[in-house]
C-alpha positions in Angstrom: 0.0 0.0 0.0 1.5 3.4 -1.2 -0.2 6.4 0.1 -1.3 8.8 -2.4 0.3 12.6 -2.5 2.6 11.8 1.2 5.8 10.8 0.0 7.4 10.9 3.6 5.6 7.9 4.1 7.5 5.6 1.9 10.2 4.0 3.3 12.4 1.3 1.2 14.3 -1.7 2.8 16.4 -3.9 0.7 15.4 -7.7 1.2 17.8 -10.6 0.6 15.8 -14.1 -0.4 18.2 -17.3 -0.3 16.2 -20.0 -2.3 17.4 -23.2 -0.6 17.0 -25.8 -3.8 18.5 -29.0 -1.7 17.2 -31.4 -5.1 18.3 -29.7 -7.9 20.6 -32.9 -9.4 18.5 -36.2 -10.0 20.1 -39.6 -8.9 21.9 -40.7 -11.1 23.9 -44.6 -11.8 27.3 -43.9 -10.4 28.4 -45.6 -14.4 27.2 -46.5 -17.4 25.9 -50.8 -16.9 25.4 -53.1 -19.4 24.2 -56.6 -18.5 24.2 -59.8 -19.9 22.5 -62.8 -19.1 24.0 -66.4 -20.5 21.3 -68.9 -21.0 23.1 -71.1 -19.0 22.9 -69.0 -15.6 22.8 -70.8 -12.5 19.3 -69.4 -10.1 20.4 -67.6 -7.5 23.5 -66.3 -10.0 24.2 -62.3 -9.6 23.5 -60.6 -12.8 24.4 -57.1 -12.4 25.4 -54.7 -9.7 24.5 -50.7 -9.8 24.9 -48.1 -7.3 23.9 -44.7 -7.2 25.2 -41.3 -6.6 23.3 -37.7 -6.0 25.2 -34.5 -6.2 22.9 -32.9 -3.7 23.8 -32.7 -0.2 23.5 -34.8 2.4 27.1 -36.6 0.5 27.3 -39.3 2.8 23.4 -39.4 3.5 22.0 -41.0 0.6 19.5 -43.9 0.9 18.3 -45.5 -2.5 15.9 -47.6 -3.1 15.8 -50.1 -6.1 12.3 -51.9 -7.1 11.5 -53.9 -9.5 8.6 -52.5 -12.1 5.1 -53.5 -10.9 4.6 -55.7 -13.7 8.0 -57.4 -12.7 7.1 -57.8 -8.8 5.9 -61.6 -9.0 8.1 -62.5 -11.9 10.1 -66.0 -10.4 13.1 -65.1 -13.0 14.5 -61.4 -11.4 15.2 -60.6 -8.1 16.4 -57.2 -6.4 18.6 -57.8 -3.5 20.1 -55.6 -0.9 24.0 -55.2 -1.0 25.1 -53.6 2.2 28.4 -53.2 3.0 29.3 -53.4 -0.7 
């Protein structure tokens, strides 16, 4: 609200706005993976590992989660398994 005509009413007051964008880099595959499968595989045999990296902070913070597609959940051939410590 400006008042009309009253000048000696306007006061101006520089603001400083820090946006904090803390997800501004998408996961990415820490590097490039190419599997393949031989049609001999054993079940239970690894097929591929993959990890993840985020440039965003928290560096050493960084919990990912990787899921099969829904279509994929009850398929007896894949499997996604946790690799802690790894």
């Amino acid at each position: 609200f400006l008042p009309l005509g009253n000048h000696s009413q306007v006061s101006r007051v520089p603001v400083a706005i820090k946006v904090l964008d803390v997800n501004d880099n998408a996961p990415e595959f820490a590097s490039e993976h190419e599997a393949f499968l031989c049609e001999n595989g054993k079940p239970g045999q690894v097929i591929q590992i993959v990890s993840a990296v985020d440039k965003d902070d928290p560096k050493n913070g960084h919990y990912f989660l990787y899921s099969l597609l829904p279509e994929m959940v009850n398929n007896p051939n894949f499997t996604i398994k946790k690799n802690e410590g790894k």
